[in-house]
Structure formats: C-alpha cells, structure tokens
DOPAZA-639727 format. One record per residue (C-alpha): residue in three letters; x, y, z. Coordinates in steps of 0.5 Angstrom, whole numbers, plus 500, padded with zeros to 3 digits. Example, Ala and Ser with C-alpha at 12.3 -4.5 7.8 and 13.67 -1.06 7.14 Angstrom:
residues 2
ALA525491516;SER527498514;
This chain:
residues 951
UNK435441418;UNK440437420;UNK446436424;UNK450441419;UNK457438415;UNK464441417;UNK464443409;UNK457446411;UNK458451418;UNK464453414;UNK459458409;UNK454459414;UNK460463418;UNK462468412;UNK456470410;UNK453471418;UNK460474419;UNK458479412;UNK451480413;UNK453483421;UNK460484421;UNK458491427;UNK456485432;UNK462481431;UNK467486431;UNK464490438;UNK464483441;UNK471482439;UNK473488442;UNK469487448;UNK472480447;UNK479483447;UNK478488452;UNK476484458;UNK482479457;UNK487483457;UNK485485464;UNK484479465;UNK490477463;UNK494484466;UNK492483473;UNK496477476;UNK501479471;UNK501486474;UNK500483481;UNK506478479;UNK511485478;UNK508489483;UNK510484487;UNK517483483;UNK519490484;UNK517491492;UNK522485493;UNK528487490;UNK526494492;UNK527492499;UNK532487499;UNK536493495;UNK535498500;UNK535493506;UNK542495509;UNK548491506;UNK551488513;UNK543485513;UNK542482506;UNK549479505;UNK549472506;UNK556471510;UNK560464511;UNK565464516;UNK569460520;UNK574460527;UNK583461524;UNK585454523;UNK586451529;UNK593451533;UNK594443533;UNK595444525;UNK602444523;UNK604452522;UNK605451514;UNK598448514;UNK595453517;UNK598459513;UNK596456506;UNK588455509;UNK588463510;UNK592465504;UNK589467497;UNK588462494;UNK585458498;UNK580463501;UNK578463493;UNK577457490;UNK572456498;UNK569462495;UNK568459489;UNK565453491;UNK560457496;UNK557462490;UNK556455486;UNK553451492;UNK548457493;UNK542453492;UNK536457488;UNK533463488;UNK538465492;UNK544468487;UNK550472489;UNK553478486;UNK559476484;UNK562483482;UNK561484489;UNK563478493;UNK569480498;UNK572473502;UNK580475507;UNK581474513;UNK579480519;UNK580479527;UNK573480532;UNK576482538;UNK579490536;UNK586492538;UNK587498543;UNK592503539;UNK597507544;UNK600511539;UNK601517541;UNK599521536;UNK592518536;UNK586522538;UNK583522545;UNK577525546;UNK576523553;UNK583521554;UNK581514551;UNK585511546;UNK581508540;UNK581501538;UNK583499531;UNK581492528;UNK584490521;UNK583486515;UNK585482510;UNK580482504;UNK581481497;UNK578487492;UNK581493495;UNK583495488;UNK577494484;UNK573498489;UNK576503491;UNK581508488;UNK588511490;UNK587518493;UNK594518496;UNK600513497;UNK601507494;UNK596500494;UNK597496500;UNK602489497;UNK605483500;UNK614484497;UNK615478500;UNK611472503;UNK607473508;UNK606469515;UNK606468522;UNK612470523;UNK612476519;UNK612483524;UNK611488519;UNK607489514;UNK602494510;UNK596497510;UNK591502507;UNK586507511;UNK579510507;UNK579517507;UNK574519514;UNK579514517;UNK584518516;UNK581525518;UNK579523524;UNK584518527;UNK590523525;UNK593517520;UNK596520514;UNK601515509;UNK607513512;UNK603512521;UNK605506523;UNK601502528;UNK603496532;UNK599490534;UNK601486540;UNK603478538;UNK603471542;UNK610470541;UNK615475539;UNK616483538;UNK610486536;UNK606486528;UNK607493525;UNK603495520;UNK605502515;UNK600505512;UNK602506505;UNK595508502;UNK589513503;UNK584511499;UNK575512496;UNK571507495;UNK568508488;UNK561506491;UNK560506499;UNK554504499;UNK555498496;UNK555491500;UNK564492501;UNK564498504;UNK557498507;UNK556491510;UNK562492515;UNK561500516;UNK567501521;UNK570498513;UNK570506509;UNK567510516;UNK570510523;UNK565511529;UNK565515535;UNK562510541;UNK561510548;UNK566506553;UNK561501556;UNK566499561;UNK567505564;UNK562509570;UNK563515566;UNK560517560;UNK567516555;UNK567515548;UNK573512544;UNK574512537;UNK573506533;UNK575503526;UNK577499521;UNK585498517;UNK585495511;UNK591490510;UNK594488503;UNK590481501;UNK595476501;UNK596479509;UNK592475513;UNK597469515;UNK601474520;UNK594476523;UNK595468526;UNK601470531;UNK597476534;UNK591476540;UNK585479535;UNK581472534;UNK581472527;UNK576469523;UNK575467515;UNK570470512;UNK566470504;UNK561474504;UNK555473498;UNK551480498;UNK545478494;UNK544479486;UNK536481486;UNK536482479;UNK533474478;UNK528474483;UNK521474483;UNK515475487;UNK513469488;UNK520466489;UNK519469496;UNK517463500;UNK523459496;UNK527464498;UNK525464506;UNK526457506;UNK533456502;UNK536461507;UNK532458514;UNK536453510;UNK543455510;UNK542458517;UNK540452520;UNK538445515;UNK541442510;UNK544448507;UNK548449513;UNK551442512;UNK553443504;UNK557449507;UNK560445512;UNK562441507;UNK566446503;UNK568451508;UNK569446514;UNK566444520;UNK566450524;UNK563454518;UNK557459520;UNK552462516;UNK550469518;UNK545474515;UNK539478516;UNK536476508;UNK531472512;UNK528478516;UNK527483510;UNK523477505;UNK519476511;UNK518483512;UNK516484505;UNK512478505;UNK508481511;UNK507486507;UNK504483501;UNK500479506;UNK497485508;UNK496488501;UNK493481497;UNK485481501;UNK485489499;UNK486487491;UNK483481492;UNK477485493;UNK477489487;UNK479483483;UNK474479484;UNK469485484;UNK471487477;UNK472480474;UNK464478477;UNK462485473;UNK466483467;UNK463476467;UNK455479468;UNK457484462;UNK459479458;UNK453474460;UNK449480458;UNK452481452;UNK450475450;UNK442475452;UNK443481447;UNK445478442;UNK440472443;UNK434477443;UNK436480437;UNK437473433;UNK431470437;UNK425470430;UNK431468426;UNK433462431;UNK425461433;UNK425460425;UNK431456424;UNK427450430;UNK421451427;UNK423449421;UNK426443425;UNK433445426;UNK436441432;UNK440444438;UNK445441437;UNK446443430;UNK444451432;UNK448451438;UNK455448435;UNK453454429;UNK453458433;UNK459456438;UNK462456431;UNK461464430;UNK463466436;UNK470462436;UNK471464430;UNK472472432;UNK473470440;UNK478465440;UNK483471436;UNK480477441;UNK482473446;UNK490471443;UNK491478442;UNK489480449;UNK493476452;UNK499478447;UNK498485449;UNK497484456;UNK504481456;UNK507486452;UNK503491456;UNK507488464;UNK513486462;UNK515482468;UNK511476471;UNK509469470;UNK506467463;UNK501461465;UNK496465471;UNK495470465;UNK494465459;UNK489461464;UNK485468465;UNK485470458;UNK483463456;UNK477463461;UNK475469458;UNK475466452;UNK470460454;UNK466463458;UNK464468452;UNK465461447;UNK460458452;UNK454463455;UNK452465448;UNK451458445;UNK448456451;UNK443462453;UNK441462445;UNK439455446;UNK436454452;UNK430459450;UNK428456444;UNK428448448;UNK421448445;UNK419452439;UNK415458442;UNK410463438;UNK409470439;UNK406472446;UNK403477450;UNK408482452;UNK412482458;UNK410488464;UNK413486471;UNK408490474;UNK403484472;UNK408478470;UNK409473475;UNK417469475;UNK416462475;UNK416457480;UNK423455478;UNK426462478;UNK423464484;UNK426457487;UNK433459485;UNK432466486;UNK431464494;UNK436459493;UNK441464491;UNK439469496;UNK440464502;UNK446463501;UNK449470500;UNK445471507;UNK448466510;UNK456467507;UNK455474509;UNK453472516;UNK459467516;UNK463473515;UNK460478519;UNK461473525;UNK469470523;UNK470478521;UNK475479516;UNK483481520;UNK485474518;UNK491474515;UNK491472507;UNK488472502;UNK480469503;UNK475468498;UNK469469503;UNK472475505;UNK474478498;UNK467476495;UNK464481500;UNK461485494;UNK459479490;UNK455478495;UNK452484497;UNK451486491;UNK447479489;UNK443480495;UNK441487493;UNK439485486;UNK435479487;UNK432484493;UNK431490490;UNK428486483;UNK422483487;UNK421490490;UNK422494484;UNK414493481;UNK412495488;UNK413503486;UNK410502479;UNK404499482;UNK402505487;UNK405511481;UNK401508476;UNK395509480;UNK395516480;UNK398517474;UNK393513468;UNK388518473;UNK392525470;UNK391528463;UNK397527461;UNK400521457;UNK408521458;UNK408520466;UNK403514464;UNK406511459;UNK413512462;UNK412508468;UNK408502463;UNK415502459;UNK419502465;UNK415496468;UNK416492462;UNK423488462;UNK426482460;UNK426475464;UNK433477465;UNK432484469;UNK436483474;UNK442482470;UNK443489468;UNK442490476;UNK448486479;UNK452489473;UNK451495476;UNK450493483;UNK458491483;UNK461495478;UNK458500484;UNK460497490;UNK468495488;UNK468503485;UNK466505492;UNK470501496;UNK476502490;UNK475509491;UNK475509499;UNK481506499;UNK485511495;UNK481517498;UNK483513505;UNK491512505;UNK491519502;UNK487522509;UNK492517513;UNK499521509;UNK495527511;UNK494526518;UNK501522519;UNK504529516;UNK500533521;UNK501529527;UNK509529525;UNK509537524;UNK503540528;UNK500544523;UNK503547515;UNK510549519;UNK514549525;UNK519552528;UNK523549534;UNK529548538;UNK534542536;UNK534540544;UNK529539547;UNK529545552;UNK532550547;UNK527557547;UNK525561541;UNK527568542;UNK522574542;UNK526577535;UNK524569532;UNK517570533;UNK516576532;UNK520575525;UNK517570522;UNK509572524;UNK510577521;UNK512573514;UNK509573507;UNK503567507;UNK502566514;UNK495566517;UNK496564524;UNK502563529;UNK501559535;UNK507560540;UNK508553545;UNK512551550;UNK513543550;UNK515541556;UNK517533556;UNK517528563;UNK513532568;UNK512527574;UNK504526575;UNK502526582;UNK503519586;UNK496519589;UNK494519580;UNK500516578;UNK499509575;UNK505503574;UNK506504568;UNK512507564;UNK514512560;UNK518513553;UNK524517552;UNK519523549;UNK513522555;UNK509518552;UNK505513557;UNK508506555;UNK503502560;UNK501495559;UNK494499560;UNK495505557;UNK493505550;UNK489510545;UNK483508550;UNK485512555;UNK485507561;UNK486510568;UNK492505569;UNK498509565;UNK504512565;UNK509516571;UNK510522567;UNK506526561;UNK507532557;UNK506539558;UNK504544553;UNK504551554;UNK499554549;UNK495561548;UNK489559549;UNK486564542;UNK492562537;UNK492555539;UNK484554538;UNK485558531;UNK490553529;UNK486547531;UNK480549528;UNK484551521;UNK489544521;UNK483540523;UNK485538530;UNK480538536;UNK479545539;UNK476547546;UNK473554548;UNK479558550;UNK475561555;UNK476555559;UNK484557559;UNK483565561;UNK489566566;UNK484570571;UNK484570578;UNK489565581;UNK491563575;UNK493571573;UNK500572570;UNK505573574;UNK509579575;UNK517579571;UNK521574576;UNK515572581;UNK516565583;UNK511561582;UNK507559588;UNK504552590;UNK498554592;UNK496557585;UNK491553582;UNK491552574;UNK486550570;UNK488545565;UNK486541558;UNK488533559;UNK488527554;UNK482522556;UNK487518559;UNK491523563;UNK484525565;UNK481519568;UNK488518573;UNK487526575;UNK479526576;UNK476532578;UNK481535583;UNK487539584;UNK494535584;UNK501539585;UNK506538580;UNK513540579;UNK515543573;UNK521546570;UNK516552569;UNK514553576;UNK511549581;UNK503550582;UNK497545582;UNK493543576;UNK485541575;UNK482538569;UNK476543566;UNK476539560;UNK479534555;UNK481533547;UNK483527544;UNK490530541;UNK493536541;UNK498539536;UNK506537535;UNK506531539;UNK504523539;UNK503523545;UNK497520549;UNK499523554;UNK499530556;UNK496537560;UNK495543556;UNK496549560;UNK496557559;UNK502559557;UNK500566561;UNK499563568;UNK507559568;UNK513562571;UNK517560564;UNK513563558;UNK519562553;UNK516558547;UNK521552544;UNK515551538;UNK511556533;UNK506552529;UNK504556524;UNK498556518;UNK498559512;UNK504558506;UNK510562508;UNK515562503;UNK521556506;UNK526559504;UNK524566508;UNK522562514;UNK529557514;UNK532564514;UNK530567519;UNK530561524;UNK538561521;UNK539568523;UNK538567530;UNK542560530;UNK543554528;UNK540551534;UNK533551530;UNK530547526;UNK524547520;UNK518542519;UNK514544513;UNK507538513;UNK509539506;UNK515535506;UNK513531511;UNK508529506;UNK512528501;UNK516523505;UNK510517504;UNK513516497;UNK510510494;UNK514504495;UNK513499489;UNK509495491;UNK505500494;UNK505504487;UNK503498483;UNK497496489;UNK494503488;UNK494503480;UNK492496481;UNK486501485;UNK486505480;UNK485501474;UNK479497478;UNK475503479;UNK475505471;UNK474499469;UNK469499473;UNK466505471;UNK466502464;UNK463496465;UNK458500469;UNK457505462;UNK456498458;UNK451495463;UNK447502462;UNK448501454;UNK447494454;UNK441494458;UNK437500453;UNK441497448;UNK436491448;UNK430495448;UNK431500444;UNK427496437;UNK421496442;UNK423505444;UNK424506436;UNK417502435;UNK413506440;UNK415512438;UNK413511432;UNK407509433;UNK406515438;UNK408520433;UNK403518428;UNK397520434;UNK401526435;UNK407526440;UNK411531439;UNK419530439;UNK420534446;UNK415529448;UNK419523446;UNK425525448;UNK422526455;UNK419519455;UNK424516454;UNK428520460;UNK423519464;UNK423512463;UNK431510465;UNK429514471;UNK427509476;UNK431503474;UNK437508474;UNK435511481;UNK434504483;UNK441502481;UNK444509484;UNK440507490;UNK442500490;UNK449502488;UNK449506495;UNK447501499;UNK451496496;UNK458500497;UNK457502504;UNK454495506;UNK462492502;UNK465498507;UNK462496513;UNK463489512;UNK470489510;UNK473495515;UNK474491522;UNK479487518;UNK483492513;UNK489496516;UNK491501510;UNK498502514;UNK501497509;UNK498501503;UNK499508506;UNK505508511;UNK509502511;UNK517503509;UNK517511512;UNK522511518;UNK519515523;UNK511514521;UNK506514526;UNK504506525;UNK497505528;UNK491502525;UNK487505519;UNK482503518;UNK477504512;UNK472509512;UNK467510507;UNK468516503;UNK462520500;UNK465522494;UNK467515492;UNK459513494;UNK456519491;UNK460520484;UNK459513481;UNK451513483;UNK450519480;UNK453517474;UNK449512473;UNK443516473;UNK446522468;UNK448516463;UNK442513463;UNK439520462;UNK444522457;UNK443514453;UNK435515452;UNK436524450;UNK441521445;UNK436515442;UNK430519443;UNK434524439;UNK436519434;UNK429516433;UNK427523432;UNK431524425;UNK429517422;UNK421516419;UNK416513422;UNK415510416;UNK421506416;UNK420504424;UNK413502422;UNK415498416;UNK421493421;UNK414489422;UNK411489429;UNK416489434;UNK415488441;
C-alpha cells in the first residue's frame, strides 16, 4: 500500500467516521472537555487576579490610593499678578489636564472624581467666641479652595460659595462652605464668620454662605482629606495635659485661592488623581509598581515637574496597596500551581490512555493493514488525519466556551493551553499506534504479570524514571518549600510522588497475586482462582491507568485539605476572638458583670453551659521571674524571646483569668480548647474563699494553671504578686497552651473563688441562644455591655475575590479530579472488557452461574482498586507532608479581615479528603464490573463466541 493521495485519505476519513461515529464523538468530548479546562484555568487565574486588584485598590482608603501632585504657593520674588494667575482656576486646570494626559500606562485617573485648588497645611488657631472648647482649647481650622463643590455635594441649607468680584491677595473677605458634621460640632450655621490673621494688612474674613452634603463621602473628594466632610476630636501634643481640641476643614469658593497667598497658612497647589481601577488587570500589577516607583522617584517625577513646576511632588500610598496584593497573590500562586499541575498531568495521562484504547481496540485492523505492506508513514498520517478532523473543532470549541465561560482574562495563555491539548491528542494517538506495529507482529501468547518479564529497556527507563523522581523530591524535601513564588519543583510534588508510587507499586503488585495464587488453585472453587488469574494479566502499559489515578488522588487529597484547612483556620480564628459561641463583657476593660446579668442570661433558652471570668490584664510578674521583654496594650509578652515556644525569657506583665474550675473545663472540652482537672483548681485549705469583705492576705498561697511560657519563668515556686483582686502568691500546678477569650501567650489561670474580687467582666456561653434575646438583656442592665457571637465573627472571614476565585480554582480541581479519576477507572476496564465478555461466555458454557460472573469480575477489580486506594493514600499524605512546611493558609484564610488572628497555618491532612476519593475508587470499580458483568449476562453466548477468539 502506498503512502495514500490527499484525494485518497479523504474517503478513508468518511467511512472510518461513519463505520465508528461513537468512538470519534466520545473522543471529541473528551477532547472538548479537557481544553476547556485547560483553557479556563490561566483565564480564571487572569480574572481572580483581576478582581482582587481592583477590589483592593477600590477598598483601599481614598487618601492612599489617589495619586497627589502638589507643589509650594509661587514664590515671593514673582511679581503679585504672576502669582495670583498661578493659583487661579484656570491655571490649576489646564496643569490638571496636562497631569491626567501625561499619567503613563496602566495607571489611569478617574477623571468624574479629580479635584485640584489651592489648600494651607499649617491649620489656623479660630478665637471666635463662639466656638466649641472641650477642654478650653480652641479649635483649629484649615481652609481650602478646590474646584467641584457643586458636583459633588448638594445644597442643604444657604447658598453656594462664590467669588462676586475678583479675588486676590489683597481681598479680606470672602466665602465659604462647611459640610453638615462640620457644622454640628463646631456650632457654624450660615452667616458665622471666621477671621484669619494676613501678612500685611487686617484680617481675612471668610463668611459661611452654605451648609452643605456630600453626595458620595466615601468617594476620593471627600474621603482623601477626611477633615473635608468630618471634623476630628484630637489631643493637644503640646500640652502636658491630656487636652483635646477640635480640628476641621472650610471649604472656599473656587476661584478663592488667590487671597489665601496674604495669610501665614502655607498654602500649597494640589491635583489629586484618584485612580480609575476599572481598566486594570491582573498581570498589570508589576507595571503599575513600577510606574508609580516612578512618578514618586524616577523619570516620571521628571515629566510632572515639567508640566507642575520644579517644586512639584508626587504623594500616594498607590504603590503599597499593589504590593500588598501582590504579596497575596504570591502567597496564593504555588498553592494553585500544585492543583494545576496535578490536574493537567492526570488530563494528560488519560488522554495518552485514551488513545492506547483506541489503539488496542484497531490493533488486528492496522496489524492487517502493515502486513499487507502498509508504511508507517501512510498509517500514521491516516490516522493523524482522523483525529484532527474530530480534535482540532473540539479543541476551537472548547476554547471558544472557555472565553465565553470567564469573561476577563488574557486570550493568548488560554489559546496555547487549549492548543496544547490539541497536539498532544493529535500526537499521542498516532504515535502510539505506530510504534506497536514497527514490526509486523502475529498472534501471541497471552499477557500475565504474574509470569511476564518487562523487557530490558522498560526496566531501563522505569529505573530511569525512578531515579530521577527520588531525586527531585530529595532536591525538594532539603531546599523545603517556603520560597517565595511559584516553583515548578515544588508545584510537581504530586507528580512526582504519584509517578514514584506507580513504577513502585506496579513492580511490587505480582508479588500478592503470586502468594494468593497459591493457596488459591488448592480450593475447590474456581471463582477465587480465576479472579486473581484475571486480575494478573494486564497490558504493557499497566502503570498508566495507575499514575492516573495516583494523581487524580493525590492533587484530590491535597485540594481537599486545603479547603478543609482554611475552613479549620476561620473556625478557630472566631473562637479565639470570641472564646466560645457567645460572650458577654464590658466595653472597659474593668467593667464587672452584675449578679442579675448572669443569672439572666444563664437561664436563656439554648444555653448549655455559662462559664463567668474574671479577665484581669497587666499583672506585674515577679522580679525574680520577670524576663527583659515587653508588653502590649493587652498583656501579651512582646519579648524578643517570647513567642509561641514558650521561652522562659519573656514579658514583665501577663494576664490573669479568674475562672470556675467546673464551667470553665466544661466550656473547654465543649469548643475544643485545652482543659485541665478542675480538682487542681479546688479552693480548699489556704486557697479557701474568703469570708465577704476579707482582704486578702500575702502569705495565701494559690495554686495557679500557666501558659508553657509563664510557666517556665515561675518554675515550681511560690511567687507573690499584686493584683487589683487581692494580693497573695501563686504556684504553677499545671499548664495549658491556650485558654478561652484571649490571644495571649501569657497568662495565669486562678480559682475565681479564692480572689478578694470575684466579679466576672466575661460570661462565655455554649449552646445557640437566641441573639436578640441575649443583647437584650446585656441592654437592660446598660449600654456598658457588648455582645460577641462566634457566628458573626465567623461570618466576617468573608472571601476576598481573590480568595473566592482560588477556592473555586480548588474547587474545580478536586472534581476534575474526581472525573478523570472515574474515566481512568473506565478506561482502564474498558480496554478489557472484550477479554471479560469472552471469558464469560466461555464459562458460562461449563456451567458458570450469572451470580458467579458478577462476582468474578468484582473480585477481580479488587486488587487493582485496593491498590490504587492504597497508593492514592499514600500518594496524598506523602504530597502533604512534602508540601506543608512551606504553605501558609493565611493568604487563603484570613488575609483582608482587621483584627484576625494572623499566624502561621500550616496545611494539614485532612482524613475525610484522604479516605472519600479512595474509597471511591474502589466502590467505582466495583460498581463498573457489577454493570458489565450485568450487561454480559443479558446478551448470549452464542454471540460473544462468534466475535472469534478473542485474547
């Protein structure tokens, strides 16, 4: 046969296409399928990564975020009209122009929002009368002169601010606008005036003609200055006293500017650009860095110079908010590289299984084709042909729907992957038809593993193979894994597990079958025999079907863990904030529960358990225990040497908690938190409690729980301190790692009953009561109580969107890799299921029963199942333990939430996501033979027999 015309291949294709349309139509869908994933993924990426920079940048502080130019007042050796026309209207403009066209790429300003005019930095001491005075302190005022008043603020009462005549440096009057809370709390209504002391001449009077409200306060015109829409309360830093004054903003017409040059206020131009987010993109993050780097510093400062003038400076927190995201995104990238990498080895595998299926299943038709003297060029090009012509639109239409499926991200990353699935398939199936039939080849002896020898040169490569796997995870287990970025290496972790797994576990797998094959050909029975027989013959390419479900596995475990872990690392961050379902304390610090309160909300519908303490911060630790270290505002040791290790070099101070030895234990064992025998706790003998209005004596002696650290300052003896609830000595009798309600690593838990004060300022509380029963009665005894429910504070670790976009990243991993797993499981059975129809023909012809078919072939899925379930096991702790010591969750889990708890969390394996996949697979297997042995069992043998004898 020769080489085949193009005229000729084009016939071939029909009537291949016609004569097996379900084979090219599965593998189209297969085809379309994985190239959308392919192709979704850096899409998805691209706008997870999208999202979460505009998200930032958007919820980032407008004073941050908005790039500001400003510049000195025109210097005093410039004529007077000169520097008059430089801080007028339309000169601030037409700078303002210039500066929004000049700002290089990505960076873009929002342009409904950009606000320039002329403000003074040093604010004004206002001596009216009739101004507030809290503690006798008068308030001062700064004033500007910016241009949008009317667009972003509506009239609530006077008239708009306006210039009737021309303003200069020599005006003393003129008017001006105050917002709404300015107003309220500085006494201004229209008409107040306020009087500003000039060089040269009387006083500058500005009358307030307007009481304004902004239409938006949280956009950058109001939100970049905030002193603009809110005066601010501050304390006098002069003063030795504590003294606060007030301190605000008034607002001057626009075109008021020049007569701001006469006074002492140092006034200063300004453009301020607040940024427009909506253009930028993920990948435009570094860009952006460095575009602003370069404004603040660089060639960029240059080109505003030379539009603002040479004193001109560039001010914004722009730069810190891209780095910050990008930090997180860093943090967030190896994780998804590792389901990436994982899911797109387990793709590929099934795909190369795919087609040594289709091969197998054309081996006798090609095998015919080559010993009538067709060339491997002539096969291998038809067959290159077929499958282009169903991949290549598979392939364009999973791209197409993977574009229109993730709407935002960069085309060209997605175009390649989807075009790299294309070639793979184009490739792998051509190839490996070919190369099985180098040699025209008759029909052989069967293939068993029990008694078949690998060849020499598999053996080679296996060993190969296998040598450099151990050796790039031995490379990675002694670098570790907390490098920052993305790593290939560290990102191939299951790959490599997974493939020295395989290679492993397929030469160990006759090893079983030849010691149960034994005992089994002794037993009159036939199934168990024949069971282990048929599940020791297997293709050349046994390990395939392995390493697909190897990985599948492994990146499902891993995938699973991460979800489980961030979910264990909001639910733990809630309780430590909280303590237990609900608490109840003071808003001070000092602030006492009443009896009344406690006894009001123990008694609530839903609660299971009240545990009343009494937190008591600072407590000075004895010099002889005390370390050189510092503390916070809260007690927490801040000592160089003072960390979660419990160092016995630490703080000054801790944190007393006053507890209930039997509600507390009941608490802790309820929420998880370390307990202790309450017996050690037992307020008996100089411990006892004290009679009513007894003081408290320093020779008592009470017997104290301590953090590890705490503990190894205070030793095994007795130490006196002084508390605000009594004075008496303490002796450590055991230590807990973490104690309800507080952050702390240091801290000292006593018998509320042995204290001179026993007033709880905390009730912890388990169980569900009903909140708005609970902040009801905290109300009725004052607004001096707080609320805290664990299931708000849980609720706060709301996903970010870069967050939620690497969760259904996650998300999607682990069912793809649930679904390539299940089509490994078919593939694999798939390939021999003429052999298992055959066979069961034949037996049923001596007499097998349908029951006995069914169980035959359940029995033999049975190993390779167990061993893939085993292996997968394996696989995935392996991938976790690997991974682990350079995967911080925070990114993931807490990060953007003020006030979270943001230490380390490290990934741990999580049992449910090791076991559920496993065993899945086993149940698939099981559940494919039930089916086909169910299948078999409905057709004849007749017409099994008659398809020839098949191997």
């Amino acid at each position: 046969m020769s080489d085949g015309k193009l005229a000729a291949s084009a016939p071939w294709i029909r009537t291949r296409l016609r004569t097996a349309p379900g084979a090219a139509v599965a593998l189209a869908v297969l085809v379309l399928v994985t190239a959308f994933l392919a192709a979704a993924f850096p899409r998805a990426v691209d706008a997870y990564e999208t999202k979460g920079l505009r998200h930032d940048i958007r919820l980032a502080d407008a004073g941050r975020s908005a790039v500001e130019v400003s510049r000195p007042q025109p210097g005093l050796e410039l004529p007077r009209e000169r520097r008059e026309a430089g801080v007028r209207t339309p000169e601030l403009k037409r700078i303002g122009g210039a500066l929004g066209k000049a700002l290089p790429d990505p960076l873009r300003a929002d342009m409904s929002s950009v606000a320039y005019g002329v403000r003074t930095l040093k604010p004004v001491l206002a001596t009216e009368p009739w101004l507030p005075r809290p503690d006798t302190v008068p308030p001062q005022l700064s004033y500007t002169a910016q241009t949008g008043l009317k667009e972003h603020a509506r009239l609530v009462e006077g008239a708009w601010p306006t210039t009737p005549a021309e303003v200069t440096s020599t005006s003393r009057a003129v008017r001006g606008a105050v917002t709404e809370e300015t107003a309220a709390a500085l006494n201004m209504k229209v008409g107040s005036t306020l009087r500003l002391p000039t060089a040269v001449g009387g006083p500058l009077t500005v009358t307030v003609t307007g009481i304004v409200a902004p239409r938006d306060p949280g956009g950058s015109y109001w939100s970049a200055d905030p002193l603009v829409r809110t005066p601010s309360l501050i304390p006098d830093p002069a003063s030795p006293f504590p003294q606060n004054y007030w301190t605000g903003t008034v607002l001057l017409a626009e075109d008021a500017g020049p007569a701001l040059l006469a006074t002492a206020t140092e006034p200063s131009l300004f453009w301020r650009f607040p940024p427009d987010a909506s253009a930028l993109t993920g990948p435009d993050g570094a860009r952006l860095t460095a575009v602003v780097n370069s404004l603040e510093s660089g060639p960029g400062l240059l080109k505003v110079r030379a539009i603002a003038g040479d004193t001109a400076e560039v001010l914004t927190g722009l730069g810190h908010i891209v780095q910050a995201n990008a930090r997180m995104r860093d943090a967030i990238s190896p994780v998804i590289a590792v389901a990436a990498l994982g899911i797109g080895s387990v793709a590929a595998v099934v795909l190369v299984m795919t087609g040594a299926l289709i091969a197998a299943r054309r081996k006798a038709e090609l095998a015919l084709m080559r010993s009538r003297g067709g060339s491997l060029r002539g096969i291998g090009g038809r067959l290159l042909a077929e499958t282009a012509v169903t991949v290549v639109p598979a392939s364009a239409l999973g791209l197409l729907l993977a574009v229109l499926a993730v709407g935002e991200g960069r085309w060209w990353p997605a175009a390649l992957a989807a075009t790299g699935v294309g070639l793979l398939v184009c490739v792998a199936l051509p190839l490996r038809t070919t190369l099985q039939h180098i040699r025209p080849t008759l029909h052989g002896a069967r293939e068993d593993m029990v008694s078949a020898r690998p060849s020499r040169r598999r053996t080679v490569a296996e060993l190969t193979l296998l040598v450099l796997a151990v050796g790039a995870v031995t490379a990675l287990r002694r670098r570790g894994t907390s490098g920052g970025g993305t790593d290939l290496l560290v990102s191939g972790a299951p790959v490599l597990v997974a493939l020295i797994a395989a290679l492993v576990l397929v030469r160990l797998y006759p090893l079983p079958l030849r010691l149960a094959a034994r005992p089994m050909a002794r037993l009159r029975g036939a199934i168990g025999f024949l069971s282990l027989a048929r599940a020791g013959r297997s293709s050349a390419g046994g390990a395939l079907p392995l390493l697909a479900l190897l990985l599948a596995l492994a990146t499902a475990a891993f995938g699973g863990s991460v979800i489980a872990g961030i979910g264990d690392a909001r639910d733990d961050a809630a309780l430590t904030a909280v303590g237990a379902d609900a608490r109840v304390s003071g808003k001070s610090e000092r602030a006492t529960l009443p009896d009344e309160l406690v006894r009001t909300v123990r008694d609530l519908d839903g609660v299971r358990n009240a545990a009343p303490l009494r937190v008591e911060f600072g407590v000075a630790m004895p010099e002889t225990a005390a370390g050189g270290g510092g503390v916070d505002d809260s007690g927490t040791d801040t000592g160089a040497d003072s960390g979660g290790g419990g160092d016995a070099a630490g703080a000054r101070a801790t944190t007393m908690v006053g507890v209930d030895p039997a509600s507390y234990t009941r608490l802790a064992r309820t929420t998880g938190l370390p307990d202790f025998p309450s017996g050690l706790l037992k307020a008996t003998g100089a411990s006892a409690p004290l009679p009513e209005g007894a003081k408290s004596g320093r020779e008592r002696v009470l017997p104290v729980i301590a953090s590890p650290a705490v503990a190894a300052r205070l030793g095994k003896e007795q130490h006196a301190v002084d508390t605000l609830s009594g004075d008496f000595k303490v002796q450590v009798v055991g230590t807990v790692e973490r104690v309800a309600s507080l952050a702390s690593t240091n801290f000292l838990i006593v018998n509320s009953a042995s204290l001179e004060q026993r007033a709880p300022t905390t009730l912890l509380l388990t169980g569900a009561p009903d909140p708005g029963k609970l902040r009801a009665a905290a109300d009725g005894n004052g607004e001096e109580f707080v609320v805290q429910l664990r299931s708000e504070e849980r609720a706060r670790y709301v996903n970010t969107p870069m967050q939620a976009g690497a969760q259904r990243i996650y998300l999607a991993a682990v069912a793809a890799g649930a679904g390539y797993a299940l089509l490994a499981v078919l593939l694999s059975l798939l390939q021999t299921a003429p052999e298992r129809k055959t066979l069961l023909a034949r037996l049923r012809t001596m007499g097998l029963t349908t029951g006995q078919g069914r169980r035959l072939l359940a029995f033999e899925a049975t190993p390779q199942a167990l061993l893939a379930a085993g292996g997968g096991l394996l696989t995935g702790w392996a991938t976790i333990v690997l991974l682990s010591p350079g995967i911080d969750l925070v990114p993931l889990a807490l990060a953007g939430v003020a006030g979270s708890d943001t230490s380390p969390v490290t990934l741990r394996a999580d049992l449910w996501s090791l076991a559920l996949p496993a065993a899945g697979v086993v149940t698939l297997a099981a559940a494919v033979a039930g089916v086909q042995a169910w299948w078999a069992s409905r057709r004849g043998s007749i017409t099994e027999l008659r398809a020839g004898d098949s191997r």
